[in-house]
N, C-alpha and C positions, 0 to 999 in steps of 0.2 A: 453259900448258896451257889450251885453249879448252874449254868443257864446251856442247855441241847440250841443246837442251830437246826431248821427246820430243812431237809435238802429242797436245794427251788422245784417248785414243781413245774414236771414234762410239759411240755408242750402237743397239745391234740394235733395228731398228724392226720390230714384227708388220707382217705383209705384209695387205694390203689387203684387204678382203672382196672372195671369187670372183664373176665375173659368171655368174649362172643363167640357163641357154636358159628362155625361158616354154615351159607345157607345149604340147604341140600342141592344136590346135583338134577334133580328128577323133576322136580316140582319148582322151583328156581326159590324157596322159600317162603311160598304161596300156602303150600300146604293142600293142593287139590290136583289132578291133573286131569286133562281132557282125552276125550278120546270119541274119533268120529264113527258113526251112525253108520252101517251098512244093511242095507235091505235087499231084499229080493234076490231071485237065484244067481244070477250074474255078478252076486252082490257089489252093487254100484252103494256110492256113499251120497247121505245126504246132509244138506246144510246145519241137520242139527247134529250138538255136539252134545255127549253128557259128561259132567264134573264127578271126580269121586274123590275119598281120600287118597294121600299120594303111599303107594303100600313101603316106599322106604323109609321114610319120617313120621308116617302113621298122621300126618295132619300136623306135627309141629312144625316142620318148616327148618326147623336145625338138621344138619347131619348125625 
């Protein structure tokens, strides 16, 4: 009777730290950016601002 050794088994390694997109340059990683209000002929700017998507990250906020 021949008796196999069993090889030890591995060891579960943690898996490696995720790589992170750096945030975009445009939008700071926000994903939106602002842009202020200008009216009338002179066009003077007013206190309001409107939010839109950021057109480089298209709203993910990674580069």
């Amino acid at each position: 009777m021949t008796t196999t050794k069993k090889p030890p088994a591995s060891r579960r390694r943690s898996p490696g730290p995720v790589p992170v997109a750096p945030p975009c340059g445009t939008c700071d990683g926000t994903g939106e950016t602002t842009t202020t209000v200008r009216v009338g002929r002179k066009r003077r700017e007013i206190g309001a601002i409107q939010t839109g998507l950021c057109p480089d990250c298209f709203g993910t906020g990674t580069a």
